[in-house]
C-alpha positions in Angstrom: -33.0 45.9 34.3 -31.8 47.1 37.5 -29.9 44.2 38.3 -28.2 44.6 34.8 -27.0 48.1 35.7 -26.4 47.0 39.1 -23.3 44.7 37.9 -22.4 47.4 35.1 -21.5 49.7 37.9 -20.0 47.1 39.8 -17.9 46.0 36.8 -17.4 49.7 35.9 -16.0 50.3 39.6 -13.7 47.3 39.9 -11.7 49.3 36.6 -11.4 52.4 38.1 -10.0 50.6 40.8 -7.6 48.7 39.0 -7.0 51.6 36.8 -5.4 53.2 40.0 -3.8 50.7 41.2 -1.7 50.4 38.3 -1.2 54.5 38.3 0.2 54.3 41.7 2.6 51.6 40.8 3.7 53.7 37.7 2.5 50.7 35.3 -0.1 52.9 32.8 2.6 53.4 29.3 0.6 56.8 29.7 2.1 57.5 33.0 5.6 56.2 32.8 7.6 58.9 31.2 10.6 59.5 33.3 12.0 63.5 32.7 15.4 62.6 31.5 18.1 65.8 31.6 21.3 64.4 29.9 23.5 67.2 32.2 22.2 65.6 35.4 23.1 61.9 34.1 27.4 60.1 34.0 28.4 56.9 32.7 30.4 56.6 35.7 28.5 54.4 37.9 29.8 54.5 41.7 26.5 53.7 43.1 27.9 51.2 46.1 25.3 48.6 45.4 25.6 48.6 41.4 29.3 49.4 40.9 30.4 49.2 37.2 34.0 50.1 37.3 35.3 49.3 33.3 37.8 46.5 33.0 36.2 44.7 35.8 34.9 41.1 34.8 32.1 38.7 36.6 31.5 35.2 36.5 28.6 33.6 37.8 26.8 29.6 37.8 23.8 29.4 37.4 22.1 26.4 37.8 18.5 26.0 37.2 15.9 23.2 35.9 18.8 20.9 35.2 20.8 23.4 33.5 24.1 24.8 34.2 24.4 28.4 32.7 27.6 30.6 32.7 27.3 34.1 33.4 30.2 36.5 32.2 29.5 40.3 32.5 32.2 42.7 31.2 32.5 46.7 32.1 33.7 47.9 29.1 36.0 51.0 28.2 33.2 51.9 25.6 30.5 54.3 25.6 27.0 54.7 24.0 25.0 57.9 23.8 21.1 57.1 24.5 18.9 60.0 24.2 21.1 62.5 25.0 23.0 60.6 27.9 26.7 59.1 27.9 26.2 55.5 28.9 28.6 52.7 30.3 28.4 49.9 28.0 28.2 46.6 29.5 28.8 43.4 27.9 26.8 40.2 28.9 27.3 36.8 27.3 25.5 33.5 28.9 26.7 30.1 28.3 25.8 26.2 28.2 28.0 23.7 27.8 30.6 26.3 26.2 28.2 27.8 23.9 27.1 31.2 23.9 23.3 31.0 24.6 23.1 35.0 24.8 25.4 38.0 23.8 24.4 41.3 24.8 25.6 45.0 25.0 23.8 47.1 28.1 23.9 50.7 28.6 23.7 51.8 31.7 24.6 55.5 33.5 24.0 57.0 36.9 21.7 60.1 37.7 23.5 62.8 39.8 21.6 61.3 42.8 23.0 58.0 42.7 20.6 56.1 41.1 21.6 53.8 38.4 19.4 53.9 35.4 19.5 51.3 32.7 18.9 52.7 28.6 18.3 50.2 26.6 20.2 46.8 25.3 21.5 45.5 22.1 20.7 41.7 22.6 21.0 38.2 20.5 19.6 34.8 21.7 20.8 32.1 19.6 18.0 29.4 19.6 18.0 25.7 17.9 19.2 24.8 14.3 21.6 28.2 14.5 18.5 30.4 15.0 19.3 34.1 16.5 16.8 36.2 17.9 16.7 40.1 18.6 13.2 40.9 20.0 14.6 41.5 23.9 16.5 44.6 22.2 15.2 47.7 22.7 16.7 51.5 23.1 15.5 55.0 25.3 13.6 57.0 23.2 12.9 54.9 20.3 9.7 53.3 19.4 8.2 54.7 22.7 11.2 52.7 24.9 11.8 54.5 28.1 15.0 54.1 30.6 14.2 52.4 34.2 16.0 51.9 37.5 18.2 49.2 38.2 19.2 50.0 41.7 18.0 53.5 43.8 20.4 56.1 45.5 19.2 55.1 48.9 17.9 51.1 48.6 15.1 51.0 50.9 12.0 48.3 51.4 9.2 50.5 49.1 6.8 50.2 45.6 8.1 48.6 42.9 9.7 50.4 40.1 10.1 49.8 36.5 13.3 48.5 35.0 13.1 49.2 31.5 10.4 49.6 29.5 9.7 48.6 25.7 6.3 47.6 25.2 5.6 43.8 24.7 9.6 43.7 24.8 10.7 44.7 27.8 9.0 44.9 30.8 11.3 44.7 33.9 10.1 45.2 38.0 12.2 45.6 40.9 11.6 46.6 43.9 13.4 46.6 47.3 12.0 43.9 49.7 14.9 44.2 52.3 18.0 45.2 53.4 20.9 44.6 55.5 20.6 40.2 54.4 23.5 37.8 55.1 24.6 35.5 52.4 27.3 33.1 51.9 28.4 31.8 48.4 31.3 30.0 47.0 32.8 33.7 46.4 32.3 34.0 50.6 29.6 35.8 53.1 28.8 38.6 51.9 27.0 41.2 54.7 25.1 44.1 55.0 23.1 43.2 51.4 20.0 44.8 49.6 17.1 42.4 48.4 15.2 42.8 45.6 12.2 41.1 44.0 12.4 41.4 40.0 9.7 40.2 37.5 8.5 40.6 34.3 5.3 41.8 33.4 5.2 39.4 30.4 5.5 36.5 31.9 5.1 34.6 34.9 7.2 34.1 38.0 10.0 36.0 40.0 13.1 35.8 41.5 15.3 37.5 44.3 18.8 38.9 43.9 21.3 39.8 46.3 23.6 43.0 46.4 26.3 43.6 48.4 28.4 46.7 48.8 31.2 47.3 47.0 30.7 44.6 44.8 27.0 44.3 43.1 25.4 40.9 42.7 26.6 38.3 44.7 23.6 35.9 44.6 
């Protein structure tokens, strides 16, 4: 009897402790409800690390597991109101051996801060035997989908921070893990860059991206 209420408390205490430990990384769907004030928000993105200047077009390789993927991301002259806030829309379209693999639409805007905040995407994945699926879509405000960082004001080594968030959807990390890194790719060396860590809270793994000034993802 007291050995059964023994590990009942024990068990009881490990939640509470992993109860918090989510809370103070802002991962509770309770907790995570950014205040979003449309006046302080601008789909002009200047934010050094996370330019999005419309017109501008990006190619990246990507060459994983024996796959070659094309990246091309296009700042469009369009714009998307998401719950209240005038977003940059951005378009995204992967390839594979000159076949679109992905197509998406991404809204993004900038808080008066500096921060660059991402609202939600439209998003089709075209799967074997001409199969297309939508259920990596989701939108701010709708169906309890809230907004998330993409890059801070000030990038600095800290706690992770949500991306996006769309329960079972779309559950985005980042966080800052350095700064200041060195990298050279085919585009050149690239200085003075900001590291982050992003994951996926429905799935396994991670992987590190690099941004440089002036210019966004570089690697």
């Amino acid at each position: 009897m007291h050995m059964t209420r023994w590990v009942l408390l024990f068990v009881a205490a490990l939640l509470a402790a992993s109860i918090i430990g989510c809370v103070a990384m802002g991962l509770k769907k309770a907790d995570y409800n950014p205040k979003i004030d449309p006046a302080e928000f601008s789909s002009t993105v200047d934010n050094p690390y996370y330019p999005l200047v419309p017109g501008t077009v990006l190619k990246y390789r990507e060459v994983s597991e024996g796959r070659t993927l094309d990246n091309i991301i296009t700042v469009t002259h369009d714009t998307k109101m998401v719950m209240g806030v005038k977003c940059v829309v951005v378009h995204d379209v992967v390839m594979e051996d000159g076949k679109i693999k992905e197509d998406t639409y991404d809204w993004l805007a900038q808080h008066k801060d500096g921060t660059v905040w991402y609202f939600g995407e439209d998003t089709k994945e075209y799967k074997a035997g001409g199969r297309v699926s939508t259920e990596g879509s989701w939108e701010g405000g709708i169906k309890g989908a809230q907004p998330g960082i993409l890059m801070p004001a000030n990038p600095k080594p800290g706690p992770p921070y949500r991306q996006e968030y769309g329960k079972g959807v779309a559950e985005d990390m980042g966080q800052i893990v350095a700064t200041d890194e060195t990298v050279t790719v085919p585009a050149g060396t690239f200085n003075g860059c900001v590291k982050t860590k992003d994951w996926s809270l429905l799935e396994s793994g991670h992987e590190f991206k690099w941004y440089a000034k002036g210019g966004g993802v570089v690697k």
